[in-house]
Backbone of each chain as ProteinMPNN parsed JSONL, in Angstrom:
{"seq_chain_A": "XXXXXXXXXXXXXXXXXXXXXXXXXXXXXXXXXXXXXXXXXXXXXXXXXXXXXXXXXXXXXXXXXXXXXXXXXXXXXXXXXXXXXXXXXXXXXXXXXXXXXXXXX", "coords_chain_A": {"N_chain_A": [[3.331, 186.3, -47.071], [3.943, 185.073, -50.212], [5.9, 185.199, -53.043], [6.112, 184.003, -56.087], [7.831, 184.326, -59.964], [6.117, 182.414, -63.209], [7.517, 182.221, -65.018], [10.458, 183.647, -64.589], [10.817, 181.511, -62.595], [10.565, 178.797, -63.893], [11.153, 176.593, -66.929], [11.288, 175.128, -70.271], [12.041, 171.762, -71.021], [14.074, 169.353, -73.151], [12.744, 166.643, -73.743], [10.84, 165.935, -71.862], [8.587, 167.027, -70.594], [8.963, 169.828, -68.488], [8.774, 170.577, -64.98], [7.7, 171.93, -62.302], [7.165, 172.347, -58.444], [5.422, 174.331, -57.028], [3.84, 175.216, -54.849], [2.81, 173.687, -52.176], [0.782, 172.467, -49.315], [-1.433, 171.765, -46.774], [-3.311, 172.79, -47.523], [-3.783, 172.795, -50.411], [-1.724, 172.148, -53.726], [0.634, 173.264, -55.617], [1.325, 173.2, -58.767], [3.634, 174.013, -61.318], [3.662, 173.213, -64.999], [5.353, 173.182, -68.224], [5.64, 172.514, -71.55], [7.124, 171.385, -74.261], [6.207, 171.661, -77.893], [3.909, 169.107, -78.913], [5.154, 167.646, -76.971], [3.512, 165.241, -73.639], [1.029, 165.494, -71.007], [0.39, 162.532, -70.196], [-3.361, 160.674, -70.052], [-4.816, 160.475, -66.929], [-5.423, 159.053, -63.153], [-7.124, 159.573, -60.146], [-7.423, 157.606, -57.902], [-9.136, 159.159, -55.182], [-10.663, 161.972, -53.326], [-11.738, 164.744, -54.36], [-10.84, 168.151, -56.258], [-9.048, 169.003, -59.017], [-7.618, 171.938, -60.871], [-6.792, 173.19, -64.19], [-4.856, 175.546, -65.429], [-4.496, 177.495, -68.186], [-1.809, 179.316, -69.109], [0.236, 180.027, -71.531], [0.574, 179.228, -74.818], [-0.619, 176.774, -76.63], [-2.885, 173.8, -76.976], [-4.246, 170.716, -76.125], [-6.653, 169.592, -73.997], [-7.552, 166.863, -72.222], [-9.408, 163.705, -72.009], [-11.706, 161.051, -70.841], [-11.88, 158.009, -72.786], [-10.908, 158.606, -75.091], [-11.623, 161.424, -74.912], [-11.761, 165.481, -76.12], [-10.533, 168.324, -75.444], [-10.29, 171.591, -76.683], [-7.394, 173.829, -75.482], [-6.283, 176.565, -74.534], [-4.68, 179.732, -74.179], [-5.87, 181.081, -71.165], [-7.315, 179.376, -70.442], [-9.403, 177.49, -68.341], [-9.501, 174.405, -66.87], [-11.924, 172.153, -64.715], [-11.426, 169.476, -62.838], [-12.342, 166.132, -61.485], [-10.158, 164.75, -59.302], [-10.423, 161.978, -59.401], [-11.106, 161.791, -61.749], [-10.273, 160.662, -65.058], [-7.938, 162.676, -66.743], [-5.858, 164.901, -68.752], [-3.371, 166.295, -70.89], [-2.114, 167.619, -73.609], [0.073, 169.179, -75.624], [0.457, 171.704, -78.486], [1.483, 173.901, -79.29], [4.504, 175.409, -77.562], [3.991, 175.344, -73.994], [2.36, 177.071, -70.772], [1.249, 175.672, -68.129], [-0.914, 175.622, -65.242], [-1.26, 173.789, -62.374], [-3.622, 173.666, -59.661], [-4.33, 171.61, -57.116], [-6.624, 170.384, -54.741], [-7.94, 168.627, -52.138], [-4.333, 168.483, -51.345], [-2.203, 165.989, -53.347]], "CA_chain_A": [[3.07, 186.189, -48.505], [5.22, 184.073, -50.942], [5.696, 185.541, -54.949], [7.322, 183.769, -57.598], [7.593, 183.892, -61.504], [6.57, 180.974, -63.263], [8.339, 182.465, -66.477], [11.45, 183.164, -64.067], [11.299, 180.104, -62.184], [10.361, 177.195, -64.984], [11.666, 176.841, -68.418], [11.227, 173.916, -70.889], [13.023, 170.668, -71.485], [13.099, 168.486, -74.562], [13.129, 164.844, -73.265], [9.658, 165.463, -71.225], [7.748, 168.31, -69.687], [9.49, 170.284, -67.216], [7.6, 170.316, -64.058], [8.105, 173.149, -61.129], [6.484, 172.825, -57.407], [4.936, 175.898, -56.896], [3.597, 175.113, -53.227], [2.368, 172.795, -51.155], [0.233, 173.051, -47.715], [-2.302, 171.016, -46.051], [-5.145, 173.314, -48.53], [-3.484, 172.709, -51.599], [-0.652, 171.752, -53.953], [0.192, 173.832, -56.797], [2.495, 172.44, -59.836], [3.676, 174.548, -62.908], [3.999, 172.406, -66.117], [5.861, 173.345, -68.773], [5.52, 171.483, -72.684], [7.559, 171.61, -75.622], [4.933, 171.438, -78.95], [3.986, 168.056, -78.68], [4.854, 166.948, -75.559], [2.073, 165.875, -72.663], [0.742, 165.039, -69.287], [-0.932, 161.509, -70.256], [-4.402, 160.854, -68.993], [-4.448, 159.774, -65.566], [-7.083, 159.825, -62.573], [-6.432, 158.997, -58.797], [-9.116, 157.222, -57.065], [-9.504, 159.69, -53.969], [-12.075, 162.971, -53.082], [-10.795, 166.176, -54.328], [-10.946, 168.617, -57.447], [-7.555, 169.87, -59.934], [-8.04, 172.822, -61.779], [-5.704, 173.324, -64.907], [-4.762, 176.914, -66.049], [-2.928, 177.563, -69.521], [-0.887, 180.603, -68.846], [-0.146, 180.807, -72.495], [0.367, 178.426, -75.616], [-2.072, 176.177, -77.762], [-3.06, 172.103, -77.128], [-5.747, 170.316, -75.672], [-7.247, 168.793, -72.702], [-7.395, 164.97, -72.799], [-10.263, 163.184, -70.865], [-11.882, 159.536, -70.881], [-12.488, 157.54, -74.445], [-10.075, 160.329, -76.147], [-12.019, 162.88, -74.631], [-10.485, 166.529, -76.338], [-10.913, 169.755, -75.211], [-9.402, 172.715, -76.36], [-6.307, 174.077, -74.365], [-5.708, 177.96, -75.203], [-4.347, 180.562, -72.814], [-7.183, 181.673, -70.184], [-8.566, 178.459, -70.195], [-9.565, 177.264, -67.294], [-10.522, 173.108, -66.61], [-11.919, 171.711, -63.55], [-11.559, 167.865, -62.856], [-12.413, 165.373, -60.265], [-9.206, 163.854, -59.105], [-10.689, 160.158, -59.427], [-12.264, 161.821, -63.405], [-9.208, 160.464, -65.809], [-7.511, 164.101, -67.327], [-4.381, 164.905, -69.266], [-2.576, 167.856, -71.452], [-1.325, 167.828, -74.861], [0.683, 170.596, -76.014], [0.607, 171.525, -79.706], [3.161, 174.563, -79.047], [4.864, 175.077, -75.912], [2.427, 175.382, -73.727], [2.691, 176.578, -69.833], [0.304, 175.202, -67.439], [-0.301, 175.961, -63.536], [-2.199, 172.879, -61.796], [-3.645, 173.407, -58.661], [-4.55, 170.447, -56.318], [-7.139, 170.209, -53.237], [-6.804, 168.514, -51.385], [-3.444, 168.028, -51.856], [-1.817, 164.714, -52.985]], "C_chain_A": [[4.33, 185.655, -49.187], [5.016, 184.467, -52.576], [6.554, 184.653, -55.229], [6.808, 184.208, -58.693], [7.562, 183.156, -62.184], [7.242, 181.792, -64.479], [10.099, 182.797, -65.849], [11.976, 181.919, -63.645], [11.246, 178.895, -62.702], [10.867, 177.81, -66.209], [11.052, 175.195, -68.844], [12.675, 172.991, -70.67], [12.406, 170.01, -72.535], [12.719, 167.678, -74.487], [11.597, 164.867, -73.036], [9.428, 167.221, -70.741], [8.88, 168.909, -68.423], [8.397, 170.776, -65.929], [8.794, 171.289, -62.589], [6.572, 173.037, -60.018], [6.654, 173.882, -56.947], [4.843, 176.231, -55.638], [3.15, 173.897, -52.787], [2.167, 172.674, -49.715], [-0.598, 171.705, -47.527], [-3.568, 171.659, -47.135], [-4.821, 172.954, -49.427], [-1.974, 172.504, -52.457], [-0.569, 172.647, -55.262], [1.367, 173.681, -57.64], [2.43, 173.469, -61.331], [4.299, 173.44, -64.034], [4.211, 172.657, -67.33], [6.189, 172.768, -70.447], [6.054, 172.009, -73.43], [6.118, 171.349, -76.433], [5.474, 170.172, -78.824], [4.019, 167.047, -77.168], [3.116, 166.436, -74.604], [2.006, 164.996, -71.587], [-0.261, 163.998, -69.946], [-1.696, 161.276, -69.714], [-3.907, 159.965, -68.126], [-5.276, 160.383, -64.378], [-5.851, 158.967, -60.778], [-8.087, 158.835, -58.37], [-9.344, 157.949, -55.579], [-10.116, 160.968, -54.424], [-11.109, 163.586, -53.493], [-11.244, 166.779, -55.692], [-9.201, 168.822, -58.053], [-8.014, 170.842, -60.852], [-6.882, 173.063, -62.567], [-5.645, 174.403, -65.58], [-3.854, 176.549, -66.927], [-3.066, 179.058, -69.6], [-0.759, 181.193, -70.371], [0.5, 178.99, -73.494], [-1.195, 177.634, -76.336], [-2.342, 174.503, -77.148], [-4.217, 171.876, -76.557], [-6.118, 169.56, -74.315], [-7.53, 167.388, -72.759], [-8.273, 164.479, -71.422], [-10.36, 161.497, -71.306], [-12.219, 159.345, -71.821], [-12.175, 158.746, -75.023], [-10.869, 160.937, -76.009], [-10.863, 163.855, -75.491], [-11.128, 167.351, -76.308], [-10.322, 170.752, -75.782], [-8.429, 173.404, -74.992], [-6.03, 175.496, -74.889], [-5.572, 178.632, -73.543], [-5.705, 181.389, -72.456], [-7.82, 180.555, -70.133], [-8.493, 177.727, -68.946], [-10.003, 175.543, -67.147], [-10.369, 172.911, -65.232], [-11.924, 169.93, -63.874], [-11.695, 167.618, -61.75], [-11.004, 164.833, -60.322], [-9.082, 162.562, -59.803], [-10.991, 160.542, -61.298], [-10.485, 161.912, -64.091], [-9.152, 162.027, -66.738], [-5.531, 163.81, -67.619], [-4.179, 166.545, -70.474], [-1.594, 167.186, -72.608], [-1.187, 168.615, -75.716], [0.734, 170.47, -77.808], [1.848, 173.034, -79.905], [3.495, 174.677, -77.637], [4.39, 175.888, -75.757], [3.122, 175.603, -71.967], [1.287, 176.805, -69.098], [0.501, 175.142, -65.807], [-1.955, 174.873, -63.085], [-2.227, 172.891, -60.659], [-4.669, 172.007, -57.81], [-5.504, 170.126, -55.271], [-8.151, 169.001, -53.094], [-5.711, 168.28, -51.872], [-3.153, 166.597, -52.247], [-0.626, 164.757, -53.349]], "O_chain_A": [[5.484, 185.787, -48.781], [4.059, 184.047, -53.226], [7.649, 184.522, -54.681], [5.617, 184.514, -58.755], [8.667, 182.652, -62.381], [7.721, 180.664, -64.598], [11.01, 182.292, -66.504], [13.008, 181.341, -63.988], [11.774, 177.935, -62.14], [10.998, 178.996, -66.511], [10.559, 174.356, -68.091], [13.818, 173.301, -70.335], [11.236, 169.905, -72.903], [11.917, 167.554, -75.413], [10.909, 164.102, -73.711], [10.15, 168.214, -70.665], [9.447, 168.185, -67.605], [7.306, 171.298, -66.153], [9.964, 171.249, -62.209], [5.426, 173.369, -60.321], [7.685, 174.401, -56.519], [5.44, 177.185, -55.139], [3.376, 172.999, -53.598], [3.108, 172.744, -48.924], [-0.328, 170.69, -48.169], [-4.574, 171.018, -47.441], [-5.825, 172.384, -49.853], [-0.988, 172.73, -51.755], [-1.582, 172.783, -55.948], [2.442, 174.061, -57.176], [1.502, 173.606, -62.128], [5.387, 172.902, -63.825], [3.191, 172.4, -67.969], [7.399, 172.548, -70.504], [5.759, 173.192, -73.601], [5.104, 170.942, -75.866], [6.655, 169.849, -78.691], [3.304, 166.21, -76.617], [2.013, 166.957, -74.762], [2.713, 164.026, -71.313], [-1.42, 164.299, -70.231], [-1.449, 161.436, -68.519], [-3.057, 159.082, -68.237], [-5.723, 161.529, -64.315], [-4.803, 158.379, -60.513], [-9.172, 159.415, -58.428], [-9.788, 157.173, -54.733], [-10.184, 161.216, -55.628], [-9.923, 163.342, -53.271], [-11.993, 166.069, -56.362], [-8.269, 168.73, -57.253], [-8.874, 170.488, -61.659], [-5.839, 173.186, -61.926], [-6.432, 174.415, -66.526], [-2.889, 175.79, -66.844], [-3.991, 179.778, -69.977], [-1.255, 182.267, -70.711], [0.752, 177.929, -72.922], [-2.374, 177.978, -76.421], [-1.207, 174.183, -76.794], [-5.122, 172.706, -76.475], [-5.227, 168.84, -73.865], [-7.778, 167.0, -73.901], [-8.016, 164.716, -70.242], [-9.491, 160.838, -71.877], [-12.963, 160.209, -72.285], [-12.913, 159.67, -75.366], [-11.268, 161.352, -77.098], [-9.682, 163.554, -75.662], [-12.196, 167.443, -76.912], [-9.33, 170.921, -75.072], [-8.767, 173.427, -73.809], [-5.385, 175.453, -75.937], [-5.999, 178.339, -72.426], [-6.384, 182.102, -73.195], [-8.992, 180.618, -69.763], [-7.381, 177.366, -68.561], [-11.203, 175.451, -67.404], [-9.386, 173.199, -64.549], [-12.326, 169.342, -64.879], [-11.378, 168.406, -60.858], [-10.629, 164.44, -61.427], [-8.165, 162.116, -60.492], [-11.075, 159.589, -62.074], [-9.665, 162.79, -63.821], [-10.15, 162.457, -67.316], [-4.598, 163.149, -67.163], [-4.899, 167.535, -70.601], [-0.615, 166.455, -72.463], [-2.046, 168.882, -76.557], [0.986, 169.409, -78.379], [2.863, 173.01, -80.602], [2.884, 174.144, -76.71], [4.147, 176.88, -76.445], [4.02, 174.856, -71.579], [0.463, 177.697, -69.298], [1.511, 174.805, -65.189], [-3.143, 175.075, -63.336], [-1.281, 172.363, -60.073], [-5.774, 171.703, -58.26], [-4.969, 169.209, -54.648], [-8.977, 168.613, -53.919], [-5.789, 167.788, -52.998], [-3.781, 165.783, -51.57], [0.102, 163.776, -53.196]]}, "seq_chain_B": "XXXXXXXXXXXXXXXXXXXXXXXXXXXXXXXXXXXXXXXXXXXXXXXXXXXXXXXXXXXXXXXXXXXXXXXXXXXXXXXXXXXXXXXXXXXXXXXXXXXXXXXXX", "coords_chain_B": {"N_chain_B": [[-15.55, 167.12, -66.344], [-14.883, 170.236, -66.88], [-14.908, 173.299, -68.183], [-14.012, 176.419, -69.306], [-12.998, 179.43, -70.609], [-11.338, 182.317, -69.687], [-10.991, 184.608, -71.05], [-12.598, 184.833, -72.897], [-15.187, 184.548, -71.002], [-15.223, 186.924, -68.935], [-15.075, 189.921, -68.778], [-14.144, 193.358, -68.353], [-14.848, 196.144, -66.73], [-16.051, 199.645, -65.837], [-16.523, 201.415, -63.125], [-15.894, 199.64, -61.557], [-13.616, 196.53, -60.459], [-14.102, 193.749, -63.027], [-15.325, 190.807, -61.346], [-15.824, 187.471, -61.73], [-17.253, 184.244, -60.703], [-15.628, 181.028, -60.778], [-15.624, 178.907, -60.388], [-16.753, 176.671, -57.597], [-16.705, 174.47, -55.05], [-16.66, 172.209, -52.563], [-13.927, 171.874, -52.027], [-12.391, 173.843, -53.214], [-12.619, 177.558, -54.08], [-12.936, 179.417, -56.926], [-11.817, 182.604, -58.253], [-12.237, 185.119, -60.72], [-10.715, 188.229, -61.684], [-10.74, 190.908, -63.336], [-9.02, 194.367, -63.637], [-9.097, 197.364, -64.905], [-6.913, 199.335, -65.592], [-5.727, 201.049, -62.306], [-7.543, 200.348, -61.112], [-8.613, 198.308, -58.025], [-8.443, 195.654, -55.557], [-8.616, 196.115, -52.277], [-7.032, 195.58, -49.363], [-7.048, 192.899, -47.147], [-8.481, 190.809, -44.975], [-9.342, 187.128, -43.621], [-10.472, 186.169, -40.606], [-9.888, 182.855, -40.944], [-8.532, 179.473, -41.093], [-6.868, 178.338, -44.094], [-5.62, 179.064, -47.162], [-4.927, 181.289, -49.868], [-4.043, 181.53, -53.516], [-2.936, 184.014, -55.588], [-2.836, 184.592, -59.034], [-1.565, 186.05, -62.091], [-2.496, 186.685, -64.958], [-2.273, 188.374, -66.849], [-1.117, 191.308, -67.91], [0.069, 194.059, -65.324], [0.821, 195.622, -62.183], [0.678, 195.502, -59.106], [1.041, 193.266, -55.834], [-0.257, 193.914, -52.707], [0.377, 194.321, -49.352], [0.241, 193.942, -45.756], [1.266, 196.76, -43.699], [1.219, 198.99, -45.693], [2.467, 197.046, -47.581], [4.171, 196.103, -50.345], [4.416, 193.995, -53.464], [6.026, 193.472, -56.729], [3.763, 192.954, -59.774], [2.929, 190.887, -61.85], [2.341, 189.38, -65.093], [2.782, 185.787, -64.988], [2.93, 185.696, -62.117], [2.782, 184.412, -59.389], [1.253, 184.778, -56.007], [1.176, 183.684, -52.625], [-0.893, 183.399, -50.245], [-1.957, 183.071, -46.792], [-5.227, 183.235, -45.747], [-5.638, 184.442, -43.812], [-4.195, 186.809, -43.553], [-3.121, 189.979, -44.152], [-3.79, 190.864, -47.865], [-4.235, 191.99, -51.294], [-4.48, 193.61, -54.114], [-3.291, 196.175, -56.531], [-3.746, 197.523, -60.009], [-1.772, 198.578, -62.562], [-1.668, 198.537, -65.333], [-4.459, 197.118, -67.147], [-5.286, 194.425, -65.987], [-5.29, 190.99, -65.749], [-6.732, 188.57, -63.125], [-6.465, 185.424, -61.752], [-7.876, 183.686, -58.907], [-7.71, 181.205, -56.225], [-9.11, 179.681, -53.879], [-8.566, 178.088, -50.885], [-9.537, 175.791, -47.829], [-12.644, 176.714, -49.785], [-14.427, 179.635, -49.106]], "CA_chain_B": [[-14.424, 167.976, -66.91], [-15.5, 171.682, -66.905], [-13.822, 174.105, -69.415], [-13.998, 177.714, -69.791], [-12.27, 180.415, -71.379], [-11.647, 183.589, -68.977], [-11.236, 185.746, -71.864], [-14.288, 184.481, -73.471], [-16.086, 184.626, -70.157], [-14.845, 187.908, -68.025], [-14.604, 191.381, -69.611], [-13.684, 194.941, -67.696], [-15.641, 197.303, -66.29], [-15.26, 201.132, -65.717], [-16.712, 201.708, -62.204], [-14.544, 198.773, -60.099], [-13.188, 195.859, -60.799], [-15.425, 192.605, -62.739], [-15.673, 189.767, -60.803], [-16.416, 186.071, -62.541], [-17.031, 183.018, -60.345], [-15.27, 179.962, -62.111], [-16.108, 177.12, -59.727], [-17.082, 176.804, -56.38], [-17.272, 173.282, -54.804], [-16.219, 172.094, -51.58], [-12.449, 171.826, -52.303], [-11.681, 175.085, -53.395], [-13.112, 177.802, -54.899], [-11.841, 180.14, -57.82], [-12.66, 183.346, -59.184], [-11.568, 185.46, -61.723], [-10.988, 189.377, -61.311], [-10.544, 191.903, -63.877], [-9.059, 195.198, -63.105], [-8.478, 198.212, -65.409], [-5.63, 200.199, -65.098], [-5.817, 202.342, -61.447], [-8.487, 199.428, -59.918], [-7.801, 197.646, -56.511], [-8.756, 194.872, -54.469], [-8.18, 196.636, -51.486], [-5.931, 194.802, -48.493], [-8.083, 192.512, -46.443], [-7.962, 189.774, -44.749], [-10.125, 186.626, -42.657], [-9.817, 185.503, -39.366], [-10.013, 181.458, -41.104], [-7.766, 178.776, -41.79], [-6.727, 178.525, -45.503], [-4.567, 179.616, -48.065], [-5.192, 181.778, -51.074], [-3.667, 181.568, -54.407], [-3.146, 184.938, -56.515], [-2.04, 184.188, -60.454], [-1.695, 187.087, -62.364], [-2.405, 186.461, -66.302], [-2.209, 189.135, -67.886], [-0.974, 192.655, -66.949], [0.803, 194.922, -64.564], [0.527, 195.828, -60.772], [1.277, 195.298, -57.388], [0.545, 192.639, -54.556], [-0.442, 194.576, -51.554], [0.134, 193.012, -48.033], [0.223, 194.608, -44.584], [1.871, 197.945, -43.513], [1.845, 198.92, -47.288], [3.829, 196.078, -48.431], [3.983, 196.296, -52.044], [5.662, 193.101, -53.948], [5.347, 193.187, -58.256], [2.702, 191.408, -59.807], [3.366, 190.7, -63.191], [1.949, 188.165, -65.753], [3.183, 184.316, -64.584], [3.552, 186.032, -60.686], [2.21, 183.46, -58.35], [1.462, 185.144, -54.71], [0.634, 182.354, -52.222], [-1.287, 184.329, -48.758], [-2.422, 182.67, -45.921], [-6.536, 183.892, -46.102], [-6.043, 185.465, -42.459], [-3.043, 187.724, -43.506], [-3.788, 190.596, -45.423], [-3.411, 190.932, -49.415], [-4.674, 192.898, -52.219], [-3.746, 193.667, -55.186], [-3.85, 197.123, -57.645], [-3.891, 197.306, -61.367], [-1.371, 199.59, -62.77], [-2.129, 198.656, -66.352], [-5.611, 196.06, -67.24], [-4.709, 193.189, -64.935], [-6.399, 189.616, -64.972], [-6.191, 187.823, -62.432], [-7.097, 184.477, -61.239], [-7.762, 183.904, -57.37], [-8.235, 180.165, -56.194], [-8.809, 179.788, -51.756], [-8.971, 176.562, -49.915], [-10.809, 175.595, -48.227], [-13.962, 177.713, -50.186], [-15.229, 180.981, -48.375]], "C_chain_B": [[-15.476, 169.242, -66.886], [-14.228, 172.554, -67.352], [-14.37, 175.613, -69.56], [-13.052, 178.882, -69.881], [-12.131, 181.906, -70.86], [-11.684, 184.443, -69.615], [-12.111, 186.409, -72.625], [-15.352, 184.922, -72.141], [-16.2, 185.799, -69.118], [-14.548, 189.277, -68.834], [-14.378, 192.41, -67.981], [-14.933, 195.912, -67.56], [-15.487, 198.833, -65.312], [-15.322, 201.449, -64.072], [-15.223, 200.967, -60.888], [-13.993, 197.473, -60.928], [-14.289, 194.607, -61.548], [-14.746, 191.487, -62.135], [-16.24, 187.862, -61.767], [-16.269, 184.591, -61.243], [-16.658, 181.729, -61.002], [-15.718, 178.883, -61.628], [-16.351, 177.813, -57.993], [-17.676, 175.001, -55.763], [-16.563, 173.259, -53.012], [-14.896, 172.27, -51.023], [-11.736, 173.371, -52.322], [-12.945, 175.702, -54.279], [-12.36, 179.077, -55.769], [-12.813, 181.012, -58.789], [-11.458, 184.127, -59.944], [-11.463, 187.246, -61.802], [-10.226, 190.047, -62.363], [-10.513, 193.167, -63.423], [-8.494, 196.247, -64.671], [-7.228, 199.18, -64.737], [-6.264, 200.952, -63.743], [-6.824, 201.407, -60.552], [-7.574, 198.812, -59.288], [-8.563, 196.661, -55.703], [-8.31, 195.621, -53.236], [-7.812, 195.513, -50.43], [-7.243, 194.145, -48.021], [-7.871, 190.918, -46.159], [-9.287, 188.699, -43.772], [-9.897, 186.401, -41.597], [-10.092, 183.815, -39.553], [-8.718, 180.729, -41.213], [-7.946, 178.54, -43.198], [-5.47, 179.126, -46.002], [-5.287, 180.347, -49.484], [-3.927, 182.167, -52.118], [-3.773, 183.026, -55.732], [-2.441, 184.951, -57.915], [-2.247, 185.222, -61.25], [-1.594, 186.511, -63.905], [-2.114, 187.175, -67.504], [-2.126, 190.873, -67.273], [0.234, 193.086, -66.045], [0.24, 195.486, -63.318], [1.28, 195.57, -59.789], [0.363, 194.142, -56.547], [0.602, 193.978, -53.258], [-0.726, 193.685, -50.25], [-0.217, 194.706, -46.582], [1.076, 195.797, -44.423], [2.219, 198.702, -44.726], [2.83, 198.386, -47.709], [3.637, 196.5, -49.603], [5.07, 195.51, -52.554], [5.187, 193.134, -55.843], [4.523, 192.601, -58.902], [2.344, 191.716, -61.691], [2.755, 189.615, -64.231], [2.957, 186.537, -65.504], [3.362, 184.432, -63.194], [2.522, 185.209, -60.046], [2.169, 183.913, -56.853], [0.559, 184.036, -53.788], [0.299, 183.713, -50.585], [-2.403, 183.378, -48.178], [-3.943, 183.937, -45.644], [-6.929, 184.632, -44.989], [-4.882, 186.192, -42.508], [-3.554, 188.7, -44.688], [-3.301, 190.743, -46.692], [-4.311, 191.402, -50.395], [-4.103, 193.34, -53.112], [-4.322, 195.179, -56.355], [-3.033, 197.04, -58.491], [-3.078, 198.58, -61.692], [-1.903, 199.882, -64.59], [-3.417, 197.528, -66.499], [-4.57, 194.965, -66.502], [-5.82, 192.299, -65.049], [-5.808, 188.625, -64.148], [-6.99, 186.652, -62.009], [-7.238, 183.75, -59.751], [-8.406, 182.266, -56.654], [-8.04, 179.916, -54.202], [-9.639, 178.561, -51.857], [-8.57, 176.516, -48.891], [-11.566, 176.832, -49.061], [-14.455, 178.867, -49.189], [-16.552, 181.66, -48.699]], "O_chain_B": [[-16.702, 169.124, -66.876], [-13.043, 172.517, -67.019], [-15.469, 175.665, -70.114], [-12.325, 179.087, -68.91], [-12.738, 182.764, -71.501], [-12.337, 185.391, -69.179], [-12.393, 187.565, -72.944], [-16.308, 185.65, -72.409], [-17.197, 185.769, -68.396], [-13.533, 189.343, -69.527], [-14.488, 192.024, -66.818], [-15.77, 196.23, -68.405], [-14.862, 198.932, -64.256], [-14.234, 201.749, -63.582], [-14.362, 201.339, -60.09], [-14.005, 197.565, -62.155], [-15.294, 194.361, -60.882], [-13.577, 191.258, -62.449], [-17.33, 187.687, -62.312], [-15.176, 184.068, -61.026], [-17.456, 181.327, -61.849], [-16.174, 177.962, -62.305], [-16.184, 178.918, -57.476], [-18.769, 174.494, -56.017], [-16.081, 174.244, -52.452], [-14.658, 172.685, -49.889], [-10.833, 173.839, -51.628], [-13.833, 175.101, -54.885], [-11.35, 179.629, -55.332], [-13.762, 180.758, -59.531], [-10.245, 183.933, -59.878], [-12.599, 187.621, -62.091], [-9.017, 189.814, -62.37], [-11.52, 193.562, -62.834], [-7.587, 195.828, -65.391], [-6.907, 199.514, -63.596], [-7.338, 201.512, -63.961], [-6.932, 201.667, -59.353], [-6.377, 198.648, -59.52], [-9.509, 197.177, -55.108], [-7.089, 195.715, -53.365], [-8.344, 194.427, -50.659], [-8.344, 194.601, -48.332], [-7.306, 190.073, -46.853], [-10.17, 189.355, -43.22], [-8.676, 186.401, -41.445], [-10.488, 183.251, -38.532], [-7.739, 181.438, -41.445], [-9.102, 178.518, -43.619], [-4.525, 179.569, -45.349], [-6.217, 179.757, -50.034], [-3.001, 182.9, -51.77], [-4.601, 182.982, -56.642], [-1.296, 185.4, -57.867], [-3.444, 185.506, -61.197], [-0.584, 185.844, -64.13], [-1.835, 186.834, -68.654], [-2.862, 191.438, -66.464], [1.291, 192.456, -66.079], [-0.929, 195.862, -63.408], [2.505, 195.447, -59.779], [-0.866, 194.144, -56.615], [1.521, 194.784, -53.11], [-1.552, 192.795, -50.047], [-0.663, 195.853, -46.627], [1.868, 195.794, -45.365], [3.382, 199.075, -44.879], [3.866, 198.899, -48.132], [2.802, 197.383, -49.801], [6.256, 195.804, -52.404], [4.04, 192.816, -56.157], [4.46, 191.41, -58.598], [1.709, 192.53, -62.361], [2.888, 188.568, -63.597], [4.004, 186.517, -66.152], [3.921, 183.456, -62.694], [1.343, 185.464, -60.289], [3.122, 183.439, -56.234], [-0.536, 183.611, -54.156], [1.064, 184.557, -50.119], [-3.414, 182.989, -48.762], [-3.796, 185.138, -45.418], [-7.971, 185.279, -44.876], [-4.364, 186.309, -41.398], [-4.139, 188.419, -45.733], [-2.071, 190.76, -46.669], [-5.457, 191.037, -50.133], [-2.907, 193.53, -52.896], [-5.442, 195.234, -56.862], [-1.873, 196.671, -58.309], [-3.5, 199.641, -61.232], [-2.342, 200.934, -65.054], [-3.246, 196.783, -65.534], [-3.345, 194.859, -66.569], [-6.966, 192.532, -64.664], [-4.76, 188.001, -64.318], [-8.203, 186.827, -61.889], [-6.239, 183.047, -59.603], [-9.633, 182.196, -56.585], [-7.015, 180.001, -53.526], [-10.652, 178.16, -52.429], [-7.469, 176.987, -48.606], [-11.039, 177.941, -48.967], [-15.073, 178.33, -48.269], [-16.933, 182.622, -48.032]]}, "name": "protein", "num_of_chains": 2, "seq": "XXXXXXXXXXXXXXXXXXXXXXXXXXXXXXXXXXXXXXXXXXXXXXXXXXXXXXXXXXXXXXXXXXXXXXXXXXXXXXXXXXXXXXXXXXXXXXXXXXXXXXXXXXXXXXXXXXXXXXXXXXXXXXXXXXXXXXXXXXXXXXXXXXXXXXXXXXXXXXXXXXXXXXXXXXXXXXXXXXXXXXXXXXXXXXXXXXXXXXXXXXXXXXXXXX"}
């Protein structure tokens, strides 16, 4: 078994998102992401098989899909995406976010 | 895109722990486990390949592994367990937790 804290082990930056690998295996990849208010993960899709699921740990912003898709982003929220289905994250306060990956890429 | 709100979608219950399925596809699948104070996933383990993901959101407890391990499990605590080693987790105060294994089981 392997613990961390993402509130120990990530913090913010101002410039851009701070970004913490969590894990990474052959099942899965798992990335903590970190946003000042404002900041964000622009949309963006990968053309291969797989799902990403995006947890918000805690803060406020929104979910960003295809043709300005917008979702709400609040803590407990849960999104699923296709890999290849264009997704993104824009923080309206700082905002932390745990993205897991499978398959990995 | 698929969006939901575990706080909105998962409440507590007195007997054992509740349970919420969030997804379930080929990739991975991910549920959602509410524990009141004094509930327990009890230890347990598969004989598969995989990995399981334990994210703790909200709350106070313990990871539980093998020979009574016992590691903290805290709100942002990330426990990463191979799905044929054992792990479990009890609730010292309301605990949510979010539980994502890949492959799916």
């Amino acid at each position: 078994m392997k613990r961390l804290n993402l509130y120990e082990a990530n913090d913010f930056a101002e410039k851009t998102f701070k970004k913490l690998l969590v894990h990474d295996s052959p099942y899965f990849k798992i990335i903590n992401f970190n946003f000042r208010a404002g900041q964000e993960l622009p949309v963006h899709s990968h053309d291969i098989d797989g799902q990403v699921s995006l947890v918000v740990l805690e803060g406020e912003g929104e979910f960003l899909g295809q043709d300005n898709q917008s979702l709400p982003a609040r803590a407990g929220d849960v999104l699923i995406s296709e890999i290849a289905e264009p997704h993104g994250v824009r923080a309206k306060t700082d905002l932390r976010l745990l993205v897991t990956i499978a398959p990995p890429i």
